[in-house]
VOPA-308978 format. One record per residue (C-alpha): x, y, z; residue in three letters. Coordinates in steps of 0.1 Angstrom, whole numbers, padded with zeros to 4 digits, always signed. Layout:
N
XYZAla;...
# end
This chain:
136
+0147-0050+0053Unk;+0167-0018+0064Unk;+0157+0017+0059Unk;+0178+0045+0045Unk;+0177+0080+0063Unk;+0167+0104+0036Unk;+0204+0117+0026Unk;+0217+0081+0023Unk;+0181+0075-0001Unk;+0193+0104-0018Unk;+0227+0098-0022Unk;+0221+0065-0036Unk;+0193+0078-0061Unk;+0220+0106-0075Unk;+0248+0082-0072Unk;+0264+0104-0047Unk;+0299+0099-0042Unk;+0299+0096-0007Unk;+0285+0063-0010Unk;+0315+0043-0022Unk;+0312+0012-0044Unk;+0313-0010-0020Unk;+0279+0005-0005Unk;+0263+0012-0033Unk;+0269-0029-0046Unk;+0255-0035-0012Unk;+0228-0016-0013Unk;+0216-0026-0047Unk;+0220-0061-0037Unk;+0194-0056-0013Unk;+0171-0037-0035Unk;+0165-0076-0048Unk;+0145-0078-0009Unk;+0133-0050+0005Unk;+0145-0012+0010Unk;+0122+0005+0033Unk;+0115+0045+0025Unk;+0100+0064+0054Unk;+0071+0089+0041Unk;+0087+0109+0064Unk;+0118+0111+0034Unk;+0096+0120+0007Unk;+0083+0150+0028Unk;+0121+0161+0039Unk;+0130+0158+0007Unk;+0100+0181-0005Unk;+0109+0208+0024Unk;+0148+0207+0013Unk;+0136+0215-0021Unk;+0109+0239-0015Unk;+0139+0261+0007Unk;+0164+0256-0025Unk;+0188+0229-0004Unk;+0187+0203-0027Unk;+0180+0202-0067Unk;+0177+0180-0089Unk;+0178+0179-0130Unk;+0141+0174-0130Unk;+0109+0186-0113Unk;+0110+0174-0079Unk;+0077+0157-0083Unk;+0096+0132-0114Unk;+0123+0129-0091Unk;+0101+0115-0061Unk;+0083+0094-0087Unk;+0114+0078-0100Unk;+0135+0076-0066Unk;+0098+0057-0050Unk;+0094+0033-0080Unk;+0135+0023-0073Unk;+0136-0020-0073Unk;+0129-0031-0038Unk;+0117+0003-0028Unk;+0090+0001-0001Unk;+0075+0032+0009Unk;+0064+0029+0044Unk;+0040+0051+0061Unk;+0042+0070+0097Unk;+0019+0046+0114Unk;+0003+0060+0149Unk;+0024+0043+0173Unk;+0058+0055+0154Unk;+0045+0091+0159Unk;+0037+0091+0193Unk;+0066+0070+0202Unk;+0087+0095+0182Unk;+0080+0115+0209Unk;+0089+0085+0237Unk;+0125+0076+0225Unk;+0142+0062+0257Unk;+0175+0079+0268Unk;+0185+0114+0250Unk;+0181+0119+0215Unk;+0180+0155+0199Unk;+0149+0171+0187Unk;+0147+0171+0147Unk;+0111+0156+0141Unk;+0125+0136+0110Unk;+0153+0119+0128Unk;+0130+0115+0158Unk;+0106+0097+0134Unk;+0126+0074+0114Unk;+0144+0063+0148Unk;+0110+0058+0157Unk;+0103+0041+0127Unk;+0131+0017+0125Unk;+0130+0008+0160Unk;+0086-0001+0151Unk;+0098-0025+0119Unk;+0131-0039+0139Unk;+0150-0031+0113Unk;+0185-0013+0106Unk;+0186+0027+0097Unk;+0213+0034+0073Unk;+0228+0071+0081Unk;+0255+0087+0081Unk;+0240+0113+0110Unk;+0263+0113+0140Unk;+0240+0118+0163Unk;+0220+0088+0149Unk;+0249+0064+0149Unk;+0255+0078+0187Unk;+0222+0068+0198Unk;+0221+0039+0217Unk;+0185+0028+0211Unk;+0180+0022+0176Unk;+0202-0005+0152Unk;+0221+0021+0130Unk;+0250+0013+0107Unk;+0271+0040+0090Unk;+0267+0035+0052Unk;+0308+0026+0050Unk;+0302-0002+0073Unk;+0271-0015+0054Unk;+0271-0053+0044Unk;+0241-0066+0022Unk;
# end
């Protein structure tokens, strides 16, 4: 399993061009395992919406419901020890309480976080690959 930070998720919902074919093959190739979803993404995308940062072509409550029900989709929740080690991350790591989470997050399920955040990819402590170096 790997879990997409919530642009990438998006991105690859929208077919975003800054994904490039090779990721996207990659990504869809995986969908036959396991893609895990923070909860945290559905609410970040919710607050983008709700401040007019992202649209999309439907409601944003069809859009959730189609981008969740995606093949190999896993929606995983913000267990207790995430959120309180969210708060724990060794070393320094900025303060955004979505990227603090799904570092948190990944680093609970051992799994790879797909972003394209700098500061993300900079941090030491968590298995991050940028999405143009992503390999199913």
């Amino acid at each position: 399993m790997f879990l997409m930070d919530t642009h990438i998720w998006i991105w690859w919902v929208q077919g975003d061009k800054r994904l490039t074919d090779r990721c996207i093959a990659a990504m869809d190739k995986c969908a036959e395992n396991e893609i895990g979803i923070s909860i945290i993404s559905c609410w970040e995308v919710a607050m983008l919406h709700s401040h007019g940062r992202i649209s999309f072509s439907c409601s944003l409550d069809d859009w959730l419901e189609k981008a969740c029900a995606y093949p190999g989709i896993n929606i995983l929740p913000l267990t207790r020890d995430a959120a309180v080690n969210s708060s724990r991350l060794p070393g320094d790591f900025h303060r955004d309480p979505a990227d603090r989470m799904l570092v948190a997050t990944a680093r609970e399920h051992q799994c790879p976080l797909i972003t394209a955040d700098e500061r993300i990819l900079a941090y030491p402590h968590v298995n991050s690959i940028h999405p143009d170096q992503f390999k199913s």
